[in-house]
C-alpha positions in Angstrom: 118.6 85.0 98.6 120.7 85.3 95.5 120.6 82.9 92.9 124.3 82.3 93.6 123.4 81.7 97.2 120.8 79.4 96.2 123.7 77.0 94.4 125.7 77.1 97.4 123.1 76.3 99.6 121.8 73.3 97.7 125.6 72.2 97.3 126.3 72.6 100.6 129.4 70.4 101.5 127.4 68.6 104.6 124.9 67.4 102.5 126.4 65.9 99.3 126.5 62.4 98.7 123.4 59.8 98.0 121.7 58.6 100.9 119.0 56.6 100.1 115.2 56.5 101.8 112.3 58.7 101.8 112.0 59.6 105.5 113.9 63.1 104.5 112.2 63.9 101.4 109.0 63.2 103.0 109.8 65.4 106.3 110.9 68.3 104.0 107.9 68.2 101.8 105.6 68.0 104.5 107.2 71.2 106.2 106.0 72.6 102.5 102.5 71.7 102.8 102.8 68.6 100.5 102.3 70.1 97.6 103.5 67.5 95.0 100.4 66.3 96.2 98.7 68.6 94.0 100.7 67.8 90.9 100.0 64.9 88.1 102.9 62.9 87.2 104.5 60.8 84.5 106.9 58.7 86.4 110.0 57.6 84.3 113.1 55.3 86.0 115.3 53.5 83.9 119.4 53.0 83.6 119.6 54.6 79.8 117.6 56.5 77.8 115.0 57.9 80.6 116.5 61.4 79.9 115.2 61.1 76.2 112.2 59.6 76.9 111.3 62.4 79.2 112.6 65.3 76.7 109.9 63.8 74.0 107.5 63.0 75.9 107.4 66.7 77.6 107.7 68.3 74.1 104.6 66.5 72.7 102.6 67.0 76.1 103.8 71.1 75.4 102.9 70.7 72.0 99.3 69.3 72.9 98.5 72.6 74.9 99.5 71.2 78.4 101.4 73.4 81.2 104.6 70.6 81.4 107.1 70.5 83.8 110.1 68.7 83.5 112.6 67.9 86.0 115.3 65.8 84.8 119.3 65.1 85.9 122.3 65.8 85.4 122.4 69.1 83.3 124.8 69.9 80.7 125.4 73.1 80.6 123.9 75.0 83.7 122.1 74.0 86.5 118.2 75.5 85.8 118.1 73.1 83.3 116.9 70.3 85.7 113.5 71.7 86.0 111.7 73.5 83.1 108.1 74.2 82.0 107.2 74.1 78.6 110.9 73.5 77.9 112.1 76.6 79.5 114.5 76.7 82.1 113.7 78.2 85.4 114.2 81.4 86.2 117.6 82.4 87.9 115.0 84.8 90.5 112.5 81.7 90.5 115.1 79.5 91.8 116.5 82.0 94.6 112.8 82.3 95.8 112.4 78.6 96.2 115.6 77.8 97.4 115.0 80.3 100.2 111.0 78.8 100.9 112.2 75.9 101.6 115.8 77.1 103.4 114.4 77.2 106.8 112.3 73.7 106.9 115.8 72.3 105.8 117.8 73.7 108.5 115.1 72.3 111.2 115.2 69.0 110.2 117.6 67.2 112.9 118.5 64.6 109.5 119.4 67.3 106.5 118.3 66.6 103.4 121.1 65.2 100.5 122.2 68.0 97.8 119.4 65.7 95.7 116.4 66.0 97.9 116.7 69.3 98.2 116.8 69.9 94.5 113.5 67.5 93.8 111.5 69.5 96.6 112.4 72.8 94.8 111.3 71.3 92.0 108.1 70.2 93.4 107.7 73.6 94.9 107.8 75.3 91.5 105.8 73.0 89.5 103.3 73.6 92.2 103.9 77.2 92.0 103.8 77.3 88.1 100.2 75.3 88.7 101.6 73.0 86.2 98.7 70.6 84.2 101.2 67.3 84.2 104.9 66.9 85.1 107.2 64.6 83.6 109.4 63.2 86.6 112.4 61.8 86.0 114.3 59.6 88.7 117.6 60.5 90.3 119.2 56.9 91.1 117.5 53.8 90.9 113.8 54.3 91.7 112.6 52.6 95.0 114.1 54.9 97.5 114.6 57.6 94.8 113.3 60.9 96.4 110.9 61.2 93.4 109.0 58.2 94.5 107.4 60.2 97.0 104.6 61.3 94.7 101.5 60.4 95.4 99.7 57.6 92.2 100.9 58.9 88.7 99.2 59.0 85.5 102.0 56.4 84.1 104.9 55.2 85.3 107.8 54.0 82.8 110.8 52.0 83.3 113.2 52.6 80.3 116.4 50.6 79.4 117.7 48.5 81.7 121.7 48.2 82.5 124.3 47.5 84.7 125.1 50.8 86.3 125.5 52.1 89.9 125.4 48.5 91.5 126.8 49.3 94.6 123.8 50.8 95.4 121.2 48.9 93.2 122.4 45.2 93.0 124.5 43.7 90.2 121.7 41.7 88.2 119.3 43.1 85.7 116.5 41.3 87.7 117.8 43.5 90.9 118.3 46.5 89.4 114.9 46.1 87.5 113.0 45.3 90.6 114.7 48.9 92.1 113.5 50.5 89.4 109.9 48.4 89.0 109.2 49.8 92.5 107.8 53.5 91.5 104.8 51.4 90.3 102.0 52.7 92.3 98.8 51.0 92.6 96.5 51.0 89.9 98.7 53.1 87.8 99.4 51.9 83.8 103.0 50.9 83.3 104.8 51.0 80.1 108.0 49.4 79.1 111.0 49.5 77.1 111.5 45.7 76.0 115.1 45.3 78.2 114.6 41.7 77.8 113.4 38.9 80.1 115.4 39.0 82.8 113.7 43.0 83.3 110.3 42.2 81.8 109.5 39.5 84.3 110.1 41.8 87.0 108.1 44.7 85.7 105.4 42.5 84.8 105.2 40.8 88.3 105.4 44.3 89.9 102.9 45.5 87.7 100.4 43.2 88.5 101.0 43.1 92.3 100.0 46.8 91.6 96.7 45.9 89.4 98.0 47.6 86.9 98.5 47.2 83.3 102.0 46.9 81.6 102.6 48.0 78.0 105.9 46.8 76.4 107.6 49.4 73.1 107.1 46.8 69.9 110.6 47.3 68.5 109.7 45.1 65.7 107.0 47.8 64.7 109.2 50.4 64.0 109.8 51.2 60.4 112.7 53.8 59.8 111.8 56.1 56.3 115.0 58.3 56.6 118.3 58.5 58.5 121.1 60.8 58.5 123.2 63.3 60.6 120.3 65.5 60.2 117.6 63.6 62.1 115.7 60.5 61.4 112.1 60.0 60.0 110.2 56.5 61.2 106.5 55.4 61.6 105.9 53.4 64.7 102.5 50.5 64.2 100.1 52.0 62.4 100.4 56.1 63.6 101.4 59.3 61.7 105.3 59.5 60.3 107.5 61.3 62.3 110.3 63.1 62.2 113.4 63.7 65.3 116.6 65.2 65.7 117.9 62.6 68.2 120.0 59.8 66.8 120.5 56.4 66.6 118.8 53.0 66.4 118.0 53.1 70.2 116.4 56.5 69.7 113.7 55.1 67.5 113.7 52.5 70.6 113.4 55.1 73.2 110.4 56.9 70.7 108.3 53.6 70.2 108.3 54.2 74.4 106.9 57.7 74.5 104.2 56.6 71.7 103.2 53.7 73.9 102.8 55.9 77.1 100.9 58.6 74.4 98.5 55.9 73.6 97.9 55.4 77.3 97.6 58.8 78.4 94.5 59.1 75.3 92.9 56.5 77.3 92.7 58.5 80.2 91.8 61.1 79.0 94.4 63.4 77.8 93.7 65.0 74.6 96.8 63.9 72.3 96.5 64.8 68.9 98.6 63.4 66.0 99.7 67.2 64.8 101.1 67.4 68.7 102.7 64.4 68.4 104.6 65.3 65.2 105.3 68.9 66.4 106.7 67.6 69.8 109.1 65.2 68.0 110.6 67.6 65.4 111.0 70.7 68.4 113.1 68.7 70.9 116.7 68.8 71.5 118.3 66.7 74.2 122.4 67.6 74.2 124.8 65.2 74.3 123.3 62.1 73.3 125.0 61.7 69.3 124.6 65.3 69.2 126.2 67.0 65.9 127.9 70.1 67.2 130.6 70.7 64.1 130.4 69.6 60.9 134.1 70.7 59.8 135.7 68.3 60.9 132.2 66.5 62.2 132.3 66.3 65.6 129.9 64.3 68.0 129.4 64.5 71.2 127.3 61.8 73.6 127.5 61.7 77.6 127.8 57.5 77.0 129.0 56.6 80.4 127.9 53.0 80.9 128.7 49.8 78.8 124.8 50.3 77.5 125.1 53.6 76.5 128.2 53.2 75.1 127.2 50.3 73.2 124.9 52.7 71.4 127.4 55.2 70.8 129.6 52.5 69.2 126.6 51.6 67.1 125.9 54.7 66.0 129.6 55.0 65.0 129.1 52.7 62.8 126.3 53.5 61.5 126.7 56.9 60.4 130.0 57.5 59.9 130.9 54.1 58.4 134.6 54.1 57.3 135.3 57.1 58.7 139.0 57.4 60.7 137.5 58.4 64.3 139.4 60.3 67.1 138.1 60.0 70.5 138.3 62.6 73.1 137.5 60.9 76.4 137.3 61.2 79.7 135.7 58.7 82.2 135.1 58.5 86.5 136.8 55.8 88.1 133.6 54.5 89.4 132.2 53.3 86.5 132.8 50.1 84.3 135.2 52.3 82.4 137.4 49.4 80.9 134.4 47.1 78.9 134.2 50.8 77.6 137.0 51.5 76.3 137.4 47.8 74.8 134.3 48.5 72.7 135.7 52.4 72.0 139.3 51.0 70.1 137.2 48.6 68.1 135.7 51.8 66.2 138.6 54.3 67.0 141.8 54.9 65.7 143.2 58.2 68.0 142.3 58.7 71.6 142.9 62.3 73.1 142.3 61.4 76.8 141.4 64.2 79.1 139.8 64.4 83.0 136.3 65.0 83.6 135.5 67.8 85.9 134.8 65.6 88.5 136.4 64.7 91.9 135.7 61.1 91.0 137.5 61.6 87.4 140.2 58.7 86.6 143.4 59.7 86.2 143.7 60.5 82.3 147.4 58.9 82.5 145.6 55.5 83.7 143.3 55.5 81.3 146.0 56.4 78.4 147.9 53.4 79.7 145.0 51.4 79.1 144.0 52.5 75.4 148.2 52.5 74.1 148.9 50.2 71.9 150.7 49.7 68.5 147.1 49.9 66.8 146.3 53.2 68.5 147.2 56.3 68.4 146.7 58.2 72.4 147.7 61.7 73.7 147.2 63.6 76.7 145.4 66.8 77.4 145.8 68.9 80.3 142.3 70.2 79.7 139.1 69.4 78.4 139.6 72.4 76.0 142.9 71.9 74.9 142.0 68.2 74.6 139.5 69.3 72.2 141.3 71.4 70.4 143.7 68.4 69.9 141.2 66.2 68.9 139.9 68.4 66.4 143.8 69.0 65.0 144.2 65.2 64.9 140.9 64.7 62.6 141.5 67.6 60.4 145.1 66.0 59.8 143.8 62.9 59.0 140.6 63.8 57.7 138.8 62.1 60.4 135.7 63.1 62.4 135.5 63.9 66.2 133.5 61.9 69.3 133.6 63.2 72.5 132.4 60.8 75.2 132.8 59.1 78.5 131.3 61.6 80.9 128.6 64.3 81.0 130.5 65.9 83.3 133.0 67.0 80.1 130.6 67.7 77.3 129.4 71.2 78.7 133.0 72.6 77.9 133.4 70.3 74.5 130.3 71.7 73.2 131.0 75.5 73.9 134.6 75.0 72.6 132.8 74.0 69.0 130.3 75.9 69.6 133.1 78.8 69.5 134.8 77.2 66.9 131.7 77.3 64.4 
C-alpha cells in the first residue's frame, strides 16, 4: 500500500461521518491484539485549548528524555501531523504500513469503522510499534464515546476549557458538555483541570470522585506574566522556574498553568520532570494557527478561532497586542457552527472583512456571510479564493497601514499560511 492509498482508504466515502460509541473501535483494536493496552496515556478532552495543552505538554515530556507520542486533530497542513513522536511527524512509509495492518480487520468487520476510528487505531498501532514511553492522547469529539476513551487507566486525564461547541452531539449546557467530556476519567486516575467555571468544575469534581480520584484545578490567579509581545511571552506560574513560549495570548498562560499542574502530578508518580525540561519544552514548541505571527510586513496573524470561546480569545488578543491598530479580517466560517455571535464580536475589533470559503463541504456561503458583516461602519469584499482572499487582505492593510487576521476555520489557514509564507 502507497501512502496515497493509505489517505483514500482512511477517507473512504462509506465511512465518513461521526458515529458515536466504542463497540467499533473496540472490535478493530481487538483484531490488532489490543495493543493500546501496552501504551501509557495522558488523556486530554476539552472544547478549546486541548490542542495546546497537548503540544506543551509532549514537548516537555520529549525534553525530559521520554519516547512521546502525540496524536492530536485536525492538522493544518498535512495529514501525518496527527500522530508524531518526539514532535516528528510520521513517516509517509510508516503510515502506508499501518494503514495496510490494520486494512483487512477493517474490511471484516460487518459495522466499518468511521474515517476517525480508523485514524486513532493507526495511531495506536504505531505508538505501539515506536514502543513509545508515554503518549499524549488527545480526544476527537467530546470524550465519552470518543474512540480514544478506549484506553485502558491513564497516567492523568485533563479536561481543558469548556464551551459551547458541537451540541448537537454533546448537549447545549456547560454542565452537559462537561459531564461528556468528565467521562474519560478512569478509576483511580488523577484529574487535572482548567478552571471553566462552576457550572464545569462541579461536574469534573463529582466525576472525579465517583472515580477515587484526585482533581487538580490550573490557579489562574498564580500566574505572573514578566514579558509579552509578538515574539512570545515570559510568566512564572506559583512558585516554579520562569518560563518562556512562543504561543500567545492571555488564555495561553491559562492553557500553561494546566500542563504545569498535570507536570506536578506526573513527578508524583514517578516521572522524572526536571525544571531545565520544563523550560526547554516550553521555548521548543510551536502549535500553528493559534495567534500565530506568519508576516510581519504588513503583520499578519493567523488563528483557527472557530467557536464563540476561541474567538473570544482571538478578539482579546486583538486587543491586546495590536492595540489601535486598523485590522482587516480574512474569514471564512462552516455553516454549522455559531458563526454569527462570531462575527458580532469580530466587527467590534475590525474595520475590513475580506470574506472567503473554507475548503469544506460544510463551508457557508461567503456571500451570506458578507451580507451579514456589510454595513456603513465596515468595509467587506469577496474572494473567490482563500489565496486571492489573502492577497486582498494583505493589499487592503498595506493601503491602510493596517495589520492582517485570518480566522474562522482551520480548514483555511493551511493555504493562508503558505501564501505568507511565500510572500516572506
Amino acid at each position: 500500500m502507497t501512502y496515497n492509498e493509505a489517505l483514500d482508504y482512511i477517507s473512504s466515502v462509506a465511512w465518513q461521518g461521526s458515529r458515536p460509541g466504542l463497540t467499533r473501535i473496540a472490535a478493530l483494536m481487538g483484531g490488532l491484539g489490543n495493543v493500546q493496552n501496552d501504551l501509557k496515556y495522558i488523556h486530554i478532552a476539552g472544547t478549546n485549548g486541548k490542542g495546546s495543552v497537548s503540544a506543551l505538554l509532549s514537548g516537555v515530556l520529549t525534553a525530559a528524555g521520554y519516547r512521546t507520542g502525540l496524536y492530536t486533530s485536525p492538522y493544518i497542513t498535512r495529514f501525518n501531523e496527527r500522530m508524531q513522536v518526539n514532535g516528528v511527524p510520521i513517516e509517509d512509509d510508516a503510515l502506508a504500513a499501518v494503514v495496510e495492518q490494520l486494512q483487512p480487520v477493517a474490511d471484516a468487520m460487518e459495522d466499518k469503522p468511521t474515517e476517525f476510528e480508523l485514524i486513532t487505531a493507526a495511531a495506536f498501532l504505531w505508538f505501539a510499534q515506536e514502543k513509545c514511553d508515554i503518549v499524549v492522547l488527545e480526544t476527537g469529539l467530546g470524550g465519552r464515546l470518543d474512540a480514544t476513551n478506549l484506553i485502558p487507566a491513564d497516567e492523568c486525564a485533563v479536561i481543558t476549557n469548556i464551551g459551547l461547541d458541537h451540541t448537537e452531539y454533546l448537549g447545549d449546557s456547560i454542565a452537559q458538555i462537561a459531564w461528556e467530556k468528565a467521562c474519560i476519567i478512569k478509576p483511580g486516575a488523577p484529574v487535572v483541570a482548567y478552571d471553566s467555571g462552576e457550572a464545569a468544575l462541579n461536574v469534573i469534581r463529582e466525576m472525579a470522585a465517583k472515580q477515587g480520584g484526585s482533581l487538580s484545578v490550573a490557579a489562574f490567579a498564580d500566574i505572573v506574566s514578566i514579558k509579552d509581545g509578538l515574539d512570545g511571552q515570559t510568566f512564572r506560574y506559583q512558585n516554579g522556574p520562569e518560563l518562556s513560549m512562543a504561543l500567545l495570548g492571555e488564555h495561553q498562560l491559562c492553557n500553561a498553568s494546566v500542563v504545569l499542574e498535570i507536570v506536578a502530578v506526573l513527578r508524583t508518580r514517578g516521572w522524572e520532570i526536571s525544571d531545565e525540561a520544563l523550560k526547554a519544552g516550553f521555548a521548543a514548541t510551536r502549535w500553528p494557527a493559534r495567534f500565530e505571527v506568519v508576516s510581519r510586513d504588513p503583520i499578519a496573524i493567523v488563528d483557527g478561532a472557530h467557536n464563540p470561546q476561541g474567538m473570544a480569545s482571538l478578539c482579546a488578543g486583538i486587543r491586546h497586542y495590536l492595540p489601535g491598530r486598523r485590522v482587516v479580517c480574512l474569514v471564512g466560517v462552516l455553516a454549522d457552527k455559531e458563526w454569527r455571535p462570531m462575527m458580532d464580536m469580530l466587527k467590534e475589533v475590525a474595520v475590513d472583512f475580506v470574506v472567503v470559503e473554507p475548503d469544506s463541504p460544510r463551508a457557508l456561503k461567503a456571500t451570506e456571510l458578507a451580507a451579514y458583516l456589510s454595513d456603513r461602519d465596515h468595509w467587506v469584499a469577496v474572494a473567490d479564493t482563500v489565496a486571492t482572499g489573502a492577497a486582498g487582505a494583505e493589499f487592503r492593510a498595506n493601503f491602510m497601514n493596517g495589520v492582517v487576521v485570518a480566522c474562522g476555520s482551520l480548514y483555511m489557514m493551511a493555504e493562508v499560511r503558505k501564501y505568507f509564507e511565500v510572500q516572506s
